[in-house]
C-alpha positions in Angstrom: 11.7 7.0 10.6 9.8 9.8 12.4 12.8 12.2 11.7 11.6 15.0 9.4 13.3 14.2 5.8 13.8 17.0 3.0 12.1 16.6 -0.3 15.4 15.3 -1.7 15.6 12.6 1.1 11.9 11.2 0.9 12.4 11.2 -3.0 15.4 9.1 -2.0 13.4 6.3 0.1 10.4 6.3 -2.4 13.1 5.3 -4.8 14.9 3.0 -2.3 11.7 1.2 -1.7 10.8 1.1 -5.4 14.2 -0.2 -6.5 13.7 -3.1 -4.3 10.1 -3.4 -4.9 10.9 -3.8 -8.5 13.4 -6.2 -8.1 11.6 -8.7 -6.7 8.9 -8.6 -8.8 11.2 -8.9 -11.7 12.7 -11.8 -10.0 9.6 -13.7 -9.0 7.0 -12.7 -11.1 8.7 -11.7 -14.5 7.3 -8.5 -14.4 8.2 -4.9 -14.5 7.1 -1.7 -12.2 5.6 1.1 -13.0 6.2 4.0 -10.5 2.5 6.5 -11.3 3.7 10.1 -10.1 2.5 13.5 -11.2 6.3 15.0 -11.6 7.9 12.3 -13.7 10.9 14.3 -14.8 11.8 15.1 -11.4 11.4 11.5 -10.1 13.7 10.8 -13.2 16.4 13.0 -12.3 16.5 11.8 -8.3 16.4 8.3 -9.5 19.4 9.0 -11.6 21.3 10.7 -8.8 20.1 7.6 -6.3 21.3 4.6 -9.2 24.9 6.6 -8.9 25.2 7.4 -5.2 24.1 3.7 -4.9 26.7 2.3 -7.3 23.6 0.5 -9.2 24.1 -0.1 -12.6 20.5 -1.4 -13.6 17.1 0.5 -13.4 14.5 -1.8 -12.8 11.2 0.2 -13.1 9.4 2.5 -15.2 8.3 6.2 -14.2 5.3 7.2 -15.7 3.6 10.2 -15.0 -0.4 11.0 -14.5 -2.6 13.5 -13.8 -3.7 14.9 -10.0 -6.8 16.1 -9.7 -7.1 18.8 -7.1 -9.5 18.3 -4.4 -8.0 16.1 -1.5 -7.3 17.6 2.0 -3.8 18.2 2.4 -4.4 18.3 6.2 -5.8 14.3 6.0 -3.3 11.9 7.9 -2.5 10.0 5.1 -2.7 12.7 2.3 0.0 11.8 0.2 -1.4 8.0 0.3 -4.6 9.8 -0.7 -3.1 10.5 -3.8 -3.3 7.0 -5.2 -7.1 7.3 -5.9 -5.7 9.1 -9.0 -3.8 5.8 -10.1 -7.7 4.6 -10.3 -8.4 6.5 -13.4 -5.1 5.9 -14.8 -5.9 1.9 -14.7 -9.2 2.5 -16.0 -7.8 3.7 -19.4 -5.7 0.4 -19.6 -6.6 -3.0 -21.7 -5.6 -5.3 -19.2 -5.5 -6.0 -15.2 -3.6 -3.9 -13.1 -2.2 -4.2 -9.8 -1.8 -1.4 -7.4 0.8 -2.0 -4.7 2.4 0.3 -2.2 6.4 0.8 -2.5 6.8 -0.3 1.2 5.9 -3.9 -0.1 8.6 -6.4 -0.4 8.0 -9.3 -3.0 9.4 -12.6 -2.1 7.8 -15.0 -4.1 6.1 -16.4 -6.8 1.9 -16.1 -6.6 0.2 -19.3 -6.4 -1.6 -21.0 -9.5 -5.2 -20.5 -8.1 -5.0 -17.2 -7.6 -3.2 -16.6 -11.4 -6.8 -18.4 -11.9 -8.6 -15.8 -10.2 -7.1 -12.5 -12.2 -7.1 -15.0 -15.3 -11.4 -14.8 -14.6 -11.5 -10.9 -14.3 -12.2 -11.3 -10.6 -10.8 -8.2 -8.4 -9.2 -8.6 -6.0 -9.3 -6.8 -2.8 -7.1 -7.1 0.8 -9.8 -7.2 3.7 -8.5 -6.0 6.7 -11.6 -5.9 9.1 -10.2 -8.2 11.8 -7.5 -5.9 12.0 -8.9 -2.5 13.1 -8.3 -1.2 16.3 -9.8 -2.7 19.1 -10.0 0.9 20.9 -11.8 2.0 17.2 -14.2 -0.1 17.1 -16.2 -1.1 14.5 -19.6 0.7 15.4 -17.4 3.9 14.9 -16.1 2.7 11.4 -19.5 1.7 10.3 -21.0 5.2 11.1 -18.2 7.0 9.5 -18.5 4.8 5.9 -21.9 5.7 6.8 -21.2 9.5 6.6 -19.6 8.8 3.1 -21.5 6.1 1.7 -25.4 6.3 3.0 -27.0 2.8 2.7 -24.0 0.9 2.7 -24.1 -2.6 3.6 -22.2 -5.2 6.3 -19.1 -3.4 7.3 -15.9 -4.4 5.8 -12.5 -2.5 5.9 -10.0 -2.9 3.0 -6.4 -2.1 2.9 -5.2 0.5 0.3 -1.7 -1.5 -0.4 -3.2 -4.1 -2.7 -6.3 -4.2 -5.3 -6.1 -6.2 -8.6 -8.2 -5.7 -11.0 -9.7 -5.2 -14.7 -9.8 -1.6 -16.3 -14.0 -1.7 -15.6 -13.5 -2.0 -11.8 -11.0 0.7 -11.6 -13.0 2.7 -13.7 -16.4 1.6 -11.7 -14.2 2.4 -8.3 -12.4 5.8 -8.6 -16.6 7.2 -10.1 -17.4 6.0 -6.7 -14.5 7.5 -4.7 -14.8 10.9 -6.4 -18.5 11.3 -6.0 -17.6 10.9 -2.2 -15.1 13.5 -2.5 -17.1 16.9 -1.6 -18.0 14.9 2.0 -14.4 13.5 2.7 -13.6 16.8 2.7 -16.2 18.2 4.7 -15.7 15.8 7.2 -12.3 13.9 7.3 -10.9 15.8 10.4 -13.3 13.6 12.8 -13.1 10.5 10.8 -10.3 8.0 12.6 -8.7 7.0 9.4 -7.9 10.1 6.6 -6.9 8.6 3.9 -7.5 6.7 0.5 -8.1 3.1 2.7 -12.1 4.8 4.3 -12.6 6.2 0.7 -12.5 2.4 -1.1 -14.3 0.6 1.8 -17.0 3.0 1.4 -16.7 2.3 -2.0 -17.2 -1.1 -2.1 -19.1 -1.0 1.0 -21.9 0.2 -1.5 -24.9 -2.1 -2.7 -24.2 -0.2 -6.8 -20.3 -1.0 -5.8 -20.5 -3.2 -9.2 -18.1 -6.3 -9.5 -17.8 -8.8 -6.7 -14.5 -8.5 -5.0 -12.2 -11.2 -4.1 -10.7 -11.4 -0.9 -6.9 -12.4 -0.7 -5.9 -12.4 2.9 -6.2 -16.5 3.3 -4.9 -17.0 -0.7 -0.8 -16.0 0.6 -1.0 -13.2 -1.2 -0.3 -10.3 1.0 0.2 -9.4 4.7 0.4 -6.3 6.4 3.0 -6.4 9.3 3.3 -3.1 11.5 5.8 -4.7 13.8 5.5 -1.9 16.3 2.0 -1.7 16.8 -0.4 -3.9 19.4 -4.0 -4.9 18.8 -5.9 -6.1 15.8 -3.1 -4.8 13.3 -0.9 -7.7 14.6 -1.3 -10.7 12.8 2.0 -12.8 13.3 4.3 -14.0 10.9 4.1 -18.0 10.5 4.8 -19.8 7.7 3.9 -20.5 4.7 4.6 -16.4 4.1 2.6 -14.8 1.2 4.0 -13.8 -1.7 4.0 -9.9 -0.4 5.2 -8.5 3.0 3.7 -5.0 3.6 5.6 -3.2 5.9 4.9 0.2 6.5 6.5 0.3 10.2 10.1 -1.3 8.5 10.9 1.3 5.9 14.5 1.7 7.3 15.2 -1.9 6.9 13.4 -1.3 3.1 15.5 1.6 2.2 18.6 0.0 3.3 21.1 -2.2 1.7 20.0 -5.3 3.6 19.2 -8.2 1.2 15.5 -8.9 1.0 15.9 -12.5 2.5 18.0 -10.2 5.4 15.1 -8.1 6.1 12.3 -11.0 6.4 14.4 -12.5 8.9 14.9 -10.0 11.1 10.7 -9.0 10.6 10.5 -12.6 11.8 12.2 -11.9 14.6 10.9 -8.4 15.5 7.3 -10.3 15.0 8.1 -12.5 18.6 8.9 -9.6 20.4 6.6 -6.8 22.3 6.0 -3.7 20.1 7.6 -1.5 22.3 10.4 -2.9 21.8 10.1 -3.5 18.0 9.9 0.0 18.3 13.5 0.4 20.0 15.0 -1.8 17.9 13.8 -0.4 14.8 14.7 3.2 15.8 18.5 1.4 16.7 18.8 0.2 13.6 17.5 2.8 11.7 20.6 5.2 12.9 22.8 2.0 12.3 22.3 1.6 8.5 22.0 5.1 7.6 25.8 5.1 9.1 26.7 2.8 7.0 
């Protein structure tokens, strides 16, 4: 989906994706979204139009609008993901554990009893994605650049940005951190390799003050991050058992379609065997395919 979309028509997918999200977490988990936004009633009104040109009859999630601090680049890579640091202050004000998940997630099961356990102790948890940075990157590169941010900071650990869990205190604790950081990012984020919210928490917790011990979840079948159409580190295969989530940012025309959820894993198992490049090719195919439809 490289195709340049109109406000209307990436207000459309975010819906799309949330829609589905939602679903399965209603499904699986008995739970309900909440979509964090800082223009609520406009998201309200697309989402209206999208349940009618969709001939859905139920909305499943919540919009809820909070406040967006000025401040971020708007040249960074991932600005708009950037954005979510703000849902950081917003769970900080709750009485209970929150869990932050990107919309491009798929939720296809039920979470397993030790890791109820886990959020049940007030641990937080985290997605560590260090064996999955470039190989081309490096990690001596990473480790000076959360150096840049976060002088002092210990071993070097990358997290991804489409999964924490966590109490109101770590939250709280973890968007203090990312702000302080704040005048620096922007100082220096055009040379840094990643722009975005994911170098601003694994500074943060990259810090010996970080506070609470995180949790890692990528062995507990939580969550999984499949590109599908990249090569190196960032392509862990599919095999089963499969979490619980399916993070796939390089899938989001399979996500926005009308493809069942079951319908989509398959064919991401499938994509999974094959070279990137042509994951890519096939994506792009049936991308044009389903927006035809």
């Amino acid at each position: 989906m490289r195709r340049r979309l109109s406000v209307g028509q990436r207000h459309a997918h975010y819906l799309a994706m949330a829609h589905r999200l939602a679903g399965g977490l209603e499904t699986h988990w008995g739970r309900t979204l909440r979509l964090l936004t800082n223009s609520a009633s406009r998201l309200e009104t697309a989402y209206g139009q999208w349940l009618d040109d969709s001939r859905e009859r139920k909305r499943r999630f919540e919009i809820i609008e909070i406040e967006f601090s000025p401040g971020l680049p708007t040249t960074a890579t991932f600005h708009a993901a950037s954005n979510k640091i703000h849902a950081f202050r917003w769970f900080a004000q709750q009485c209970h554990p929150s869990m932050l998940l990107d919309l491009d997630v798929i939720c296809r099961g039920p979470l397993v009893p030790s890791v109820h356990e886990l959020i049940d102790r007030g641990l937080p948890l985290v997605l560590d994605l260090t064996d999955q940075v470039p190989i081309e990157v490096g990690s001596e590169r990473m480790v000076d650049e959360l150096a840049q941010l976060a002088p002092g900071c210990g071993a070097f650990r990358w997290f991804g940005g489409e999964f924490i869990c966590a109490g109101p205190a770590f939250f709280g604790e973890l968007y203090e951190c990312v702000h302080q950081m704040l005048p620096e990012y922007r100082r220096i984020h055009d040379s840094l390799f990643h722009q975005g919210d994911e170098v601003l928490v694994s500074a943060a917790l990259a810090q010996p003050h970080a506070g609470h011990q995180a949790c890692d979840v990528s062995t507990l079948g939580v969550i999984q991050r499949q590109w599908l159409i990249v090569s190196g580190g960032d392509c862990k295969r599919l095999r089963p058992p499969l979490p619980a989530l399916l993070h796939l940012p390089g899938a989001k025309a399979l996500l926005v379609s009308k493809l069942s959820d079951e319908s989509i894993v398959r064919l991401c198992r499938l994509l999974d065997q094959t070279p990137a490049p042509l994951s890519r090719k096939v994506l792009r195919i049936l991308a044009v395919l389903l927006r035809s439809r």
